[in-house]
N, C-alpha and C positions, 0 to 999 in steps of 0.2 A: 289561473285555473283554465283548464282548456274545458269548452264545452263542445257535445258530442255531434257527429254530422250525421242529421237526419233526412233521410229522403223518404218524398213519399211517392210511390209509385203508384199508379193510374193507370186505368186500362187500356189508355190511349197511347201513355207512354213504355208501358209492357209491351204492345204490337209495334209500336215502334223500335224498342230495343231487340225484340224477336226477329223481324226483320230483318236486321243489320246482324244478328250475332254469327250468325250461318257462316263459318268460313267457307273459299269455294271447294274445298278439296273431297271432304264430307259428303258435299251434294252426291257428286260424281258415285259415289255407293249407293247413293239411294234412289235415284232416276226410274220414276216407277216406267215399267212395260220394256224400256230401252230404248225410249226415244231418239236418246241422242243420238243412236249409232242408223237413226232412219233419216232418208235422206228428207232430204227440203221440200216443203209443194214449190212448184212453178205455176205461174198463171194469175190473173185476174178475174177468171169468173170461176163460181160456181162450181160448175162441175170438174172443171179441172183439177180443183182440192178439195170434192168432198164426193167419192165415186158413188155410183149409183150403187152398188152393191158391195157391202164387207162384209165378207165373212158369209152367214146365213142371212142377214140381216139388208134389207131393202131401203135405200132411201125411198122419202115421199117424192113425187114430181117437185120441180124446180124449173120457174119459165127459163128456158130457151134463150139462152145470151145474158144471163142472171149475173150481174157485178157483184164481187166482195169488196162490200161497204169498208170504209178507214174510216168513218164515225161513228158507225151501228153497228152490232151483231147482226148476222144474218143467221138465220134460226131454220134448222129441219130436225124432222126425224127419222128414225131409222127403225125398221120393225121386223119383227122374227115372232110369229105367231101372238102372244102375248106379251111379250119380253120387246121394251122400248129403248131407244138411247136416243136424247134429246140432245142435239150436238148445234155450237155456236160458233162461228167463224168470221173474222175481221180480218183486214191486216191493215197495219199501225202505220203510221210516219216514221217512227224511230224507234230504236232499241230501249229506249227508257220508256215509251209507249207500252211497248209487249210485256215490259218490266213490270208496269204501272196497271196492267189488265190483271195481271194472278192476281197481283198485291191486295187489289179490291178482289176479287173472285175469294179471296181467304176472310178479307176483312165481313164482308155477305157473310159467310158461312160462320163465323168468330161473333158474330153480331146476332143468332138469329140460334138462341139457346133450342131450339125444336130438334136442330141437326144435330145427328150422333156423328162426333169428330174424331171417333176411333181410327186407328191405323192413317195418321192424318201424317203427311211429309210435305212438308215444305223448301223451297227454296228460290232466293231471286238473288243471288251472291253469285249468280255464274248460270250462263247460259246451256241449254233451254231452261227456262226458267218454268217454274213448276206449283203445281198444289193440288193432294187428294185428300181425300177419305174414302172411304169403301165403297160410295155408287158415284163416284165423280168425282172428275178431272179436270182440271183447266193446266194449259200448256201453250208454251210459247216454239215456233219451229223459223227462225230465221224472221220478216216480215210478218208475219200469221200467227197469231194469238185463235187457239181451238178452246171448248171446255164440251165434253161429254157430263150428261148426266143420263144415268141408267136406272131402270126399274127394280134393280135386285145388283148387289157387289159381282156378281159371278156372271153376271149379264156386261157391267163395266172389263171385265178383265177377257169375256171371248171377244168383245167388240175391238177391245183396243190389242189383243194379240193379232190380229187380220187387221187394224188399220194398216194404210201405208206411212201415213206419218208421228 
């Protein structure tokens, strides 16, 4: 008598299998804004990869010779009258680092039933590696792991049509 093969699946091992399932080719359709075709930041500090000005929208001050952290996020904002975008910038040791930043950036969002995960794309099967919903983005550009979060979806989408990367 054969008896039947039961699995039980876990929500640990669902994010797990979701993960990995993403062939790379798929991704490439779905690349919110266009990133890929933007070229790379250059630099180590600051302002070099995070302009004072995109778009309508104002960075806050940032001291003067500001390093981007490879262990912390370095955290500004950016503001246009009432309309904010909370923007995070690192950049990693390795490519399984920048890999390793969405991955959690999704799992946060996967974990915290409050956020509406509408219009949500994922992908770490193929670089830039990537993850939205509709007021935030985390993304990987070469060395540099970024994540936008904005006050409104349509605040996320002029910000990142004027990023440069």
């Amino acid at each position: 008598m054969k008896l039947p093969i039961v699995a039980i699946l876990t929500p640990a091992l669902a994010l797990a299998v979701s993960a990995q399932a993403a062939p790379a080719e798929p991704c490439a359709k779905i690349i919110p804004y266009g990133i890929a075709a933007r070229p790379e930041p250059a630099g180590t500090l600051v302002s070099q990869v995070l302009p004072a000005k995109v778009g309508r929208f104002v960075r806050d001050e940032v001291a003067r010779g500001a390093a981007i952290p490879a262990d912390e996020d370095f955290n500004v904002t950016y503001r246009a009258g009432k309309d904010t975008i909370f923007v995070g910038l690192s950049r990693a040791g390795s490519p399984a680092e920048v890999k390793a930043a969405v991955q959690t950036s999704r799992q946060d969002v996967v974990s915290d039933k409050r956020i509406d995960r509408r219009g949500e794309v994922y992908c770490v099967s193929s670089a830039p590696y990537f993850y939205k919903i509709l007021d935030f983005l985390a993304w990987t550009r070469g060395p540099y792991f970024l994540y936008a979060h904005a006050s409104r979806p349509a605040v996320l989408s002029e910000f990142m049509q004027a990023f440069p990367y």
